[in-house]
C-alpha positions, 0 to 999 in steps of 0.5 A: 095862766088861770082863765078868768071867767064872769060870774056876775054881771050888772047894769045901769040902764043906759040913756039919761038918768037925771038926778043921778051923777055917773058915780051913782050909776056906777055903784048901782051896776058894781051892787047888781053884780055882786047880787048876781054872783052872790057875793058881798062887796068885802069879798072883791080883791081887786078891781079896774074901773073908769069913765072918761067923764064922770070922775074917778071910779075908785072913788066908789069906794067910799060907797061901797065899802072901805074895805081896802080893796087895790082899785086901780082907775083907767081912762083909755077913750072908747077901750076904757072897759074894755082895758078895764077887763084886760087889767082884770082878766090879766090879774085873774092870769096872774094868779096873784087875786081869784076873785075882782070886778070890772066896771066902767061909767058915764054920764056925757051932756047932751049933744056931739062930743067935743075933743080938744085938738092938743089932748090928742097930739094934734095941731089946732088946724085939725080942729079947725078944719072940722075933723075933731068931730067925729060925725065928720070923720066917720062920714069921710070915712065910710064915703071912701069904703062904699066907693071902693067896695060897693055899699050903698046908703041902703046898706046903712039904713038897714044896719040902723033898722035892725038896731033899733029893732033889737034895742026895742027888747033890751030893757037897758037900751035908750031908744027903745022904739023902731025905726022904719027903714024909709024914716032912717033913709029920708031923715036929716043928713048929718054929715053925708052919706049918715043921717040922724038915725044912723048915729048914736048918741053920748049918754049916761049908764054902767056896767060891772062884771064880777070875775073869778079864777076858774077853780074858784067860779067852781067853788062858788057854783054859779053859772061859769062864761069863760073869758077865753081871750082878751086883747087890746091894740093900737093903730098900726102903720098906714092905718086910717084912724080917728083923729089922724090927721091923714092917710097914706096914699097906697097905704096898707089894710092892717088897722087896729081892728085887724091887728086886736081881732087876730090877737084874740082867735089866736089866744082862743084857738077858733075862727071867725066862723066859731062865733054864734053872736057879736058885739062890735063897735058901731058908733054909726051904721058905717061902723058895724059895717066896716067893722064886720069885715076888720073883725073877720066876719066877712070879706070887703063889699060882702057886707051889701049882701050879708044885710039884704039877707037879714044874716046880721039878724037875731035869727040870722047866721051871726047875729050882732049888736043884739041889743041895739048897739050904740045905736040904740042903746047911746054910748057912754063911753067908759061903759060902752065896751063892758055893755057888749060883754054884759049883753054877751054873758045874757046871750050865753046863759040863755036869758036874753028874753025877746032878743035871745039868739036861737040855737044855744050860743056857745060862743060871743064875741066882742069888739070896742073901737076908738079915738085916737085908732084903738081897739079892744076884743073878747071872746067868751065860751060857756 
């Protein structure tokens, strides 16, 4: 199979844009890419698009051109981009297409998401009882992990720290101001043990990805970061996901997260330890902490120690979340994913600015994790 690699990525700032419908912000981040790649939209031979909230994504054909285009929509939760450049990079493989697009979008209202019960193949008890939002169940959940590894709430607050610390040099990130540690620690609980500060928030943006053939990203000779792997999985047995309704008592350590992160080092041939700055999911400051160790990156309860170190830091051993993360920079969710992947090609190319990672980063990884216990990684090499 042929690899996939990006050349052109383009984004719509995240956070709020009145005036603007998700669309909009769609066809703004599709337009900055092709400028990227050099390429006039009549050129792409297929995409993969969506957004779980603000419309179709094919429809942005109608602004962009009717040119014909095979445009295939996805809706698949927080892995919405992320599957959208499964599909792309699967087509790119294929060699039936050398040159197509990935983009995601948003635009959610303001406050905590509000998921049916019924929409997810749950009994309406389930919502009853609180656990449909999100906020609750991430507390619950990060309550268990600190008991049984030994991380404590300061922990918490230092992930929060460092995200709002680098989506103050992100251009694209929503809040753009740091946070004081003591301000994150001492603000208002949510649900315990995640204050105000340690969540991210829905929002609104896009980000497209321009992909082409080896041979072809050649042809075109532009800066080529290749898609060494990209896989997307679901929950496995005994797994303790978002929106199950329970867990297994001595269940086993396999998760979704697990089961993606393995499928990718082996399709990419490296390790953990091969990777020079991440991505990964952090819906909360919970999250990038459990996350670190499901993606391989750490042992459980090594994480008290990583964090103390600033190890998690731009200038760090492996930096993550450069740009702030969901945390700073607010998830839309069809965009989300394809963010990380942006923020990673920045980070290869060398011009990330203020928050570029020292030391030449050869390798990125990537990793999307979402309801109902789905996953989504890449990896990229330059």
């Amino acid at each position: 199979m042929s690899k996939a690699c990006i050349v052109g990525i383009g984004i719509h700032p995240f956070g709020r844009s009145d005036g603007m419908t998700g669309l909009d912000m769609g066809v703004a981040a599709v337009r900055s890419a092709l400028a990227d790649a050099g390429i006039e939209w009549p050129q792409i031979q297929f995409a993969y698009g969506g957004s779980d909230s603000a419309g179709n994504a094919d429809t942005m054909v109608a602004r962009l051109g009717l040119s014909g285009v095979q445009f295939i929509n996805v809706k698949n939760g927080c892995a919405t981009g992320g599957s959208a450049l499964f599909g792309a990079t699967s087509t790119i493989g294929s060699g039936e297409f050398d040159l197509g697009l990935a983009v995601g979008f948003d635009k959610h209202p303001r406050g905590a998401f509000d998921p049916k019960p019924a929409e997810w193949g749950l009994p309406e008890w389930y919502g009853e009882t609180g656990l449909m939002l999100t906020t609750q169940f991430f507390a619950t959940k990060i309550q268990r992990y600190m008991h049984q590894h030994g991380i404590t709430p300061l922990t918490l607050g230092r992930v929060a720290e460092k995200s709002f610390e680098n989506g103050a040099l992100a251009d694209h990130a929503w809040r753009r101001t740091p946070v004081d540690l003591e301000t994150i620690l001492n603000s208002q609980m949510v649900s315990d043990p995640l204050t105000k500060y340690m969540f991210c928030s829905p929002a609104e943006g896009a980000v497209a990805l321009v992909l082409a053939s080896e041979a072809r990203a050649k042809a075109m000779g532009v800066p080529i970061i290749r898609l060494e792997a990209a896989a997307m999985r679901t929950r496995p047995p005994g797994s303790f996901e978002v929106f199950a309704p329970s867990i297994d008592i001595g269940g086993g350590t396999a998760t979704a997260t697990r089961v993606a992160s393995k499928a990718a080092f082996e399709a990419a041939g490296i390790d953990p330890g091969d990777v020079d700055v991440a991505q990964i999911q952090d819906t909360e400051a919970g999250a990038e902490i459990m996350h670190m160790a499901e993606n391989g990156f750490c042992a459980d309860g090594e994480q008290e120690q990583w964090l103390a170190e600033g190890r998690t830091r731009i200038g760090g051993a492996l930096p993550i979340n450069t740009d702030g993360g969901c945390i700073a920079c607010g998830e839309p969710i069809g965009a989300s994913g394809l963010r990380q992947v942006y923020e990673n090609v920045v980070q290869l190319r060398g011009t990330g600015g203020a928050r570029q990672v020292p030391g030449d980063p050869k390798i990125g990884y990537t990793h999307v994790y979402g309801a109902p216990g789905v996953s989504a990684v890449t990896i990229l090499s330059r």
